[in-house]
N, C-alpha and C positions, 0 to 999 in steps of 0.2 A: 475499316474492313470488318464483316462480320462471317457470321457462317453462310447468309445467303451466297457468301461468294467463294462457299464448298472449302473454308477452314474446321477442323474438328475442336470443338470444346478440349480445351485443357484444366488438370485438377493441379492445383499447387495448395502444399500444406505448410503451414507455420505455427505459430503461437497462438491460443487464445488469447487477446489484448483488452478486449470490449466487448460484452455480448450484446447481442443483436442482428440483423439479418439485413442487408443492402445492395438493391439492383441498380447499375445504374450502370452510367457510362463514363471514363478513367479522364481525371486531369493529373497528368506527368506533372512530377512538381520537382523538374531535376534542379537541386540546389547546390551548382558550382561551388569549389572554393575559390574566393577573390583571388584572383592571380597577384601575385605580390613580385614584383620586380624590385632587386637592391640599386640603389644609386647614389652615389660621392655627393656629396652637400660641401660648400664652402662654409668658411668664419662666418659668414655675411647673410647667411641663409638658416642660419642654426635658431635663433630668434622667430622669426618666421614660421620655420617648421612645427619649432613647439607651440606657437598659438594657435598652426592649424590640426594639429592633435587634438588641442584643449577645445577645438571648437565641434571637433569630430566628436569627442567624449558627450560636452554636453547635449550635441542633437543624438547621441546613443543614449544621456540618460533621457533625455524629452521624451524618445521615440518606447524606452521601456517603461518610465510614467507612465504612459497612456496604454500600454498595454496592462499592467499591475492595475489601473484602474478598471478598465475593462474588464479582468480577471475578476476585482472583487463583486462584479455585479453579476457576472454569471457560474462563479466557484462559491466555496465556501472559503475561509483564512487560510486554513492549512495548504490548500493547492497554491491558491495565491502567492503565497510565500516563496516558491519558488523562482516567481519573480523581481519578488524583493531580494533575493541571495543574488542575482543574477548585477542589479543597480547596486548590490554594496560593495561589490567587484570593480566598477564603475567610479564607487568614492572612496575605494581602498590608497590613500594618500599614497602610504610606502613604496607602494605597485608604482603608481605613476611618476615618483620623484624616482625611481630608477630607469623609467623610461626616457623621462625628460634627459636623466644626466648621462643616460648611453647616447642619447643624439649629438647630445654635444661633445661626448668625449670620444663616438668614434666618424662622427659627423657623415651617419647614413641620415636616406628619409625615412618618417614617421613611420609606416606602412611595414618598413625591413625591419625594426626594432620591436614594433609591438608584435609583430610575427614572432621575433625570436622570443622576446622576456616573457609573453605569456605563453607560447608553443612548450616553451619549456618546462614548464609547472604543470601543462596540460601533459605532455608525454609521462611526468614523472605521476601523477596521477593516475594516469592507465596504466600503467603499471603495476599499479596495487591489485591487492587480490578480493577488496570487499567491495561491495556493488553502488555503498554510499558513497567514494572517493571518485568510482568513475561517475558518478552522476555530476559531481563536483567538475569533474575534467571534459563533459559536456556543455555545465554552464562555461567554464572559463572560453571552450570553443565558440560558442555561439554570441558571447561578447566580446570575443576576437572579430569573430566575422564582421561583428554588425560594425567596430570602430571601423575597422577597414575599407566598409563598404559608404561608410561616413565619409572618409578620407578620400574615396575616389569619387564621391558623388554616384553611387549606384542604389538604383532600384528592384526591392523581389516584387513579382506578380504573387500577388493574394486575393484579388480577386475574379472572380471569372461567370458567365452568364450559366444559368441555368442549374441542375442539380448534376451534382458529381464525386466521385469515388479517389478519392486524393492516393497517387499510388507515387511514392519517393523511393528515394536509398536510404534515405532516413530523417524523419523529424524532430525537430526540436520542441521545446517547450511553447515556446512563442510561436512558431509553427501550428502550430496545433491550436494554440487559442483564436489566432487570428484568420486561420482559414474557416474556422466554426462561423464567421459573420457570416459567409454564404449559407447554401443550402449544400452543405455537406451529406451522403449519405454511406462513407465509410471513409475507412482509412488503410491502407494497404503499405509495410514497409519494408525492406530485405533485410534490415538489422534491424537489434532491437531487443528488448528482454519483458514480459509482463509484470515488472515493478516499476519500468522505466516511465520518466516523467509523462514521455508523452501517451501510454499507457493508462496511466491517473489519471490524466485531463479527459482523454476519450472517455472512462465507464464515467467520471461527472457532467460530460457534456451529453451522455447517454448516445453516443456516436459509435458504432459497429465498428473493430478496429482487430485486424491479425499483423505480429509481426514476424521477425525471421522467415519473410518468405524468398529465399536467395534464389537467386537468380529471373524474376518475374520481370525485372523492366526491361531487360534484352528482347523478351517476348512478346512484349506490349508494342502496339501502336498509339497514339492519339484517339481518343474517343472511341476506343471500342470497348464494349459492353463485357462485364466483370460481376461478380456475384459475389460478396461478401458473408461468411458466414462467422461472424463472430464469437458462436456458440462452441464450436469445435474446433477453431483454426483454418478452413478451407475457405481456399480462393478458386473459384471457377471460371477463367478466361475464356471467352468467345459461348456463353452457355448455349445449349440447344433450349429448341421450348421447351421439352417435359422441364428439362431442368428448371427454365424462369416459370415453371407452372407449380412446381413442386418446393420453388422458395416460396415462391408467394402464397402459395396454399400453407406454410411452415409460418410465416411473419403475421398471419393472419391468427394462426391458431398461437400462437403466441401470445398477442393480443385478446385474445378470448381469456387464456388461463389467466394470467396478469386480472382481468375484469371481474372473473371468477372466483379467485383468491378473496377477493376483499369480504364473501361473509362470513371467511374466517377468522374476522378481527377477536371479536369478542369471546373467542370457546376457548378452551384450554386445550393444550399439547398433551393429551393424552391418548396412546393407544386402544385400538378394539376393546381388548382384554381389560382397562382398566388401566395398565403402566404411565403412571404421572411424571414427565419430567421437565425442566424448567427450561423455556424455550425465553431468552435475555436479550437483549441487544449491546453490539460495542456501540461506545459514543467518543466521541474526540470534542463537537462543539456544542455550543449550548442550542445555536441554530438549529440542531435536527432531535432536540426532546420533543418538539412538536409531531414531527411525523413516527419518533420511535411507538408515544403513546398510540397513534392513529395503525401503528401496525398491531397492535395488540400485543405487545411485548411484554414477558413479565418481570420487569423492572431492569437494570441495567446491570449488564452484568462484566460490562470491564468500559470505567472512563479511564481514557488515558490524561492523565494527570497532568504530562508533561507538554500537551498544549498551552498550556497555560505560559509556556517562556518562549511560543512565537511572537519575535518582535522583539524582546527584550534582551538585555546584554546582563542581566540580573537575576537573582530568584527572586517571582513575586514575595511581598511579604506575609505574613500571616492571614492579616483582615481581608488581606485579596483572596487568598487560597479561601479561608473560609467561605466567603461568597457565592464563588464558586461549585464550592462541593454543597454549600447547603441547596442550593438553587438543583443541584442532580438529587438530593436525598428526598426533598421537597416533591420535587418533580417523579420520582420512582413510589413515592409510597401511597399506599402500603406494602411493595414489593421493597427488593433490596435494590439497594445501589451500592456495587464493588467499586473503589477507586484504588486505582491502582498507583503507588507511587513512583514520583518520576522514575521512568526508562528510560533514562538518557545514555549518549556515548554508541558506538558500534555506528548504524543508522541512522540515529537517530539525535533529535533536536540538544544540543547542551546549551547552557549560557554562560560557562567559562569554557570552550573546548582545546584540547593539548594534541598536538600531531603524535600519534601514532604509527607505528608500521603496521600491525593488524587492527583497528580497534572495536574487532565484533570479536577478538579475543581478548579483548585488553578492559582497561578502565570504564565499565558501563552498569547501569541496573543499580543492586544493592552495593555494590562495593565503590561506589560513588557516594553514595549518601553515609554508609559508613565512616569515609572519609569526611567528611561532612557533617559531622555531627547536630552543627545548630543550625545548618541548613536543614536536618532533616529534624529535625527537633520543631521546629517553625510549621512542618506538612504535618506532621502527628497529631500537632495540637489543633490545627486547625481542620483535619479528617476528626478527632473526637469530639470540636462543639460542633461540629454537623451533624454527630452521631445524637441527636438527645431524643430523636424518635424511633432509637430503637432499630432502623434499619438500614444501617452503613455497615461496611465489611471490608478493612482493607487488605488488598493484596501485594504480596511483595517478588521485585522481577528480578529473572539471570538471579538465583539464589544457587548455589552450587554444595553447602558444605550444612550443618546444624549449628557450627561455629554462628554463620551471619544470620540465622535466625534467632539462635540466643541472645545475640547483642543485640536485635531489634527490636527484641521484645523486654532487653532491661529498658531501652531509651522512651521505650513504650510507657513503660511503666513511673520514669523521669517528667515526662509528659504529662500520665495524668498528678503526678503529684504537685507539678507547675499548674496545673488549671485549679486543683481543687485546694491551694494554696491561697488561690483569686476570687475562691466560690462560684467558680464557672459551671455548668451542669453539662457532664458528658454519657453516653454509656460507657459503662463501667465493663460491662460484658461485651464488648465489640469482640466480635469476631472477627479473626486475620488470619488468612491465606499466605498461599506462598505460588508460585507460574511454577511447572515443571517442564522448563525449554531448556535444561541442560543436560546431556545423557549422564551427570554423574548424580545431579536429582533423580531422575528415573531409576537410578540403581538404588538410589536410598530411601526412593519414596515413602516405605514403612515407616524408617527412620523420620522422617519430615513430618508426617502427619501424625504425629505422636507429641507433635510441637503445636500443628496448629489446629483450626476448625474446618478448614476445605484447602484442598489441591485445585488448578487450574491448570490444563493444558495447554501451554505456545505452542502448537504445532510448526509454527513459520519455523522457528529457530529450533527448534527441537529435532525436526526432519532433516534440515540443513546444517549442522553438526553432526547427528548420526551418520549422514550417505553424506559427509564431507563433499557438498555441494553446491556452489553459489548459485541459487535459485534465478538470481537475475541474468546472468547469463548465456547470454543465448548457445553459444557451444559446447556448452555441457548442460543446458535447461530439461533435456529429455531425463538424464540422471537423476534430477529432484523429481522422486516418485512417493508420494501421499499413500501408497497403497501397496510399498513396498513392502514384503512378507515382515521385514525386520522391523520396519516400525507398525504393523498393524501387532505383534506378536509386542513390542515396549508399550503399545499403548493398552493390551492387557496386563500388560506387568504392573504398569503404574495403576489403572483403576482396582484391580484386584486386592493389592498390597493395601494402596490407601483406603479403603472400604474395610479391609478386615481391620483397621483402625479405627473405626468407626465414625469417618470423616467423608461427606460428600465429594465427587469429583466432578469437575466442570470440565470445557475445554473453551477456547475465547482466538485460538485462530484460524486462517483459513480453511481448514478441511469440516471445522464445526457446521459452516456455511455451503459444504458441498451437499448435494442433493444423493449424488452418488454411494454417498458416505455415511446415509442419515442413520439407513434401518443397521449395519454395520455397528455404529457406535451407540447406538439402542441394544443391540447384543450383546455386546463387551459389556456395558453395564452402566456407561454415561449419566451423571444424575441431571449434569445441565449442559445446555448449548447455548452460548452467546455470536451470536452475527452479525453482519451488517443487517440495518433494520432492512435496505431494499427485497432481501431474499428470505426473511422470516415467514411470509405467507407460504413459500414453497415447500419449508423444510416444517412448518406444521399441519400442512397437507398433508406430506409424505407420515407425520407421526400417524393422526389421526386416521390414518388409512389402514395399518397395519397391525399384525397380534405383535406382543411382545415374544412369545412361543416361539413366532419366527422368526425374529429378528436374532433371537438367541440360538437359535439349529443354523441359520446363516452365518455368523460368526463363527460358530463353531467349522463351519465347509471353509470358512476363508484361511482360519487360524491353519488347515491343515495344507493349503496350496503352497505352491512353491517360489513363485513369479509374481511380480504387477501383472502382466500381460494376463496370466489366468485371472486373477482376482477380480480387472477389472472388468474383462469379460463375462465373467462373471453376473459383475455386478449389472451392467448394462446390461445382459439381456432380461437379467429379473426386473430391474426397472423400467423396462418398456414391457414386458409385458403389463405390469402394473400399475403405469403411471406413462401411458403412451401420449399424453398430452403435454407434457413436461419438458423442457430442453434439460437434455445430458451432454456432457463436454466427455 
């Protein structure tokens, strides 16, 4: 049914997940839970049962091989990996020798047991409060499903004729990779949060994608026509024409800027007036140095280190880290290359990890590697023989006190007297950083940059500790505001303090990479921006475009609002005046 047959357009808002823009017409992708019935097994059947588990398991792991392979040909590792956590779920022995011995000791079938042993590690998981654990309690879900669905011999529909708008209750990871083999042209979900997996796969598969849009499948029929706006969050059910005349005039001119961008590879980020400041790229694999250089980046301004131990149950060793880092210092110069060392714990990747009840307050960043001494002793030495051209910089993360930076800068110093004990050749003068994503760094900023050569802003974790917020979230996701008066006002706290130290200030998370946010932290006084390379041609568009004059009179209008809501109204209407070609979220 569409509007010829006198329904009105309806507007439903959610999350930005994916940006991009997609017309088309909706395949329901309702994904039942296997109905799980309990039933009494005899002595005689208990044998039996568990072989056909074991046999359900292994066509679950066959069936996520082939998906993990298929991942790595159209992801990069890191996303990948997600499916590999998924299959060692899968070959977790301990997990299944308790499954096997509940069969037998309370003699149900297969189906009722792994319902409850893994239901149960799932419930206690969602129940935590940090966004990595429930990701964790997604995959255990989604490798419950598929055993089960093993178990009963069932099939999902994945693929379907023609091009289509995938609109669920919610998708998974595999989900989402596996429906990309069609001609996918959005993705639409009622839950859901913008860190969440299937989130990541969309902006890598460059697939248009909003979630939290509750209540949209009640509304929906089969095959009727949806508008996807991935730029903003809006879903447009049943459009009228201006509307499919007004996206596609938007998808088009999108397309243009993106084409347009590119002959700004080679100029510098510099304002009207003159104001230079250093427009970087974050990097994670070594895969995307190739396009960071093709965006005209100048040089890299946060690798994350801690790639390096997907995969591994170990800290690489020295000569591996070396490699690596030399292979980013090689590749950035004569610009800098920051490496930043491991961030492990909270979110993110560890290779010995300990369960936690909080652990985005707990064991992560530098107070890991402290602990750790010749584990981190091993990364220093091999950050300083990368450093022999002079243009390596390490950064140090989650730093909270001057305590953990004075001990890293004696181990620092343990370091070079280990290399130059060997006749190794390092810089001697490297320069080292510290992340200010803890609000009790931002109070001491002064204090910190008194220790080192440049501050870096996390804004991810910095914003989300201030407004005590879990940004993944989708029931409290409106709360995480980037442009909250309180952190736009900490985030002059911290440049101002650190500058009259006479120390540069960078920033390396998301809001660096906003468009919204550019000429903003051009006023406060930002000396550098690091982003993902995809959005670098935007955000030195927006430099080059601008006096410094005003970017600094605009800060100063914003510094005095009171609300996100004014600021960023604000801000959007100066930027479409300005820069009316541009997508703003």
């Amino acid at each position: 049914m569409n509007n010829s047959a006198g329904q009105q357009e309806r507007i439903f808002r959610g999350i930005p997940a994916s940006p991009g823009i997609g017309v088309g017409r909706v395949f329901l992708f309702r994904k039942e839970e296997p109905l799980v019935i309990e039933r009494a097994i005899d002595a005689g059947e208990i044998a039996a049962e568990i072989e056909r588990l074991k046999l359900a398991v292994a066509r679950s792991l066959k069936e996520l091989s082939k998906i993990f392979a298929f991942a790595e040909q159209k992801l990069d590792r890191k996303q990948s990996r997600i499916f590999e956590a998924q299959m060692m779920i899968l070959e977790d022995a301990v997990l299944f020798e308790s499954i096997y011995g509940r069969i037998g000791k309370e003699m149900k079938n297969a189906e009722a047991i792994v319902q409850g042993e893994i239901g149960k590690y799932q419930r206690m998981m969602l129940a935590a409060k940090d966004i990595y654990t429930q990701e964790r309690a997604n995959d255990l879900e989604e490798v419950r499903h598929r055993i089960v669905r093993n178990l009963q011999a069932q099939r999902l529909v994945s693929k379907f004729e023609g091009s289509h708008i995938i609109v669920s209750q919610n998708l998974g990871a595999a989900d989402t990779l596996i429906f990309s083999r069609n001609d996918v042209l959005g993705y639409i979900t009622e839950v859901g949060g913008a860190t969440s997996h299937m989130a990541l796969l969309s902006r890598a598969l460059k697939i248009p994608a909003v979630v939290g849009v509750h209540g949209i499948l009640s509304e929906l029929q089969p095959d009727e026509e949806v508008i996807v706006d991935g730029h903003n969050g809006i879903v447009i059910l049943r459009p009228d024409e201006p509307s499919k005349r007004a996206y596609e005039r938007k998808k088009q001119e999108y397309h243009r800027v993106e084409e347009s961008l590119i002959g700004l590879r080679n100029l510098p980020a510099e304002t009207l007036d003159g104001h230079r400041v250093q427009l970087a790229a974050n990097v994670e694999l070594e895969q995307e140095l190739e396009f960071v250089k093709k965006q005209g980046a100048d040089g890299i301004g946060l690798y994350r280190s801690e790639t390096l131990l997907i995969g591994k149950d170990s800290f690489p060793t020295e000569d591996e880290q070396f490699r690596q880092y030399q292979l980013m210092a090689e590749t950035a110069f004569p610009n800098k290359a920051i490496i930043r060392t491991f961030d492990i714990g909270g979110d993110k990747l560890m290779a010995d990890s300990i369960r936690e009840n909080n652990p985005f307050l707990g064991w992560r960043g530098i107070r890991i590697m402290l602990d750790k001494p010749e584990v981190f002793l091993d990364q220093l030495r091999a950050i300083l023989r990368a450093s022999v051209r002079k243009n390596v910089a390490m950064l140090f993360p989650m730093v909270s006190n001057i305590k953990e930076v004075r001990l890293t800068k004696q181990l620092i110093a343990e370091a070079k007297d280990q290399l130059r004990s060997k006749g190794i050749p390092f810089d001697d003068h490297i320069e080292c950083g510290v992340m200010i994503e803890v609000p009790a760094a931002a109070v001491i900023s002064d204090d910190l940059a008194r220790e080192v050569k440049f501050v870096s802003i996390g804004t991810n974790d910095l914003i989300q500790y201030l407004l005590a917020v879990d940004r993944g979230n989708d029931i409290v996701s409106d709360l995480y505001q980037e442009f909250h008066p309180a952190v736009v006002r900490f985030l002059r706290r911290i440049i101002e303090r650190a500058k009259q130290e006479g120390v540069w200030v960078g920033m390396c998370g998301e809001m660096a990479g906003d468009p919204l946010a550019t000429m903003l932290l051009i006023g406060l006084g930002l000396d550098e921006f690091s982003v993902v390379p995809t959005i670098l041609p935007e955000i030195k568009k927006i430099i080059r475009s601008v006096h410094y004059t005003e970017c600094k009179h605009l800060a100063e209008r914003v510094l005095a609002m009171e609300t996100e809501d004014e600021i960023k109204s604000y801000l959007r209407t100066l930027m479409k005046q300005k820069f009316p070609d541009l997508p703003m979220q």
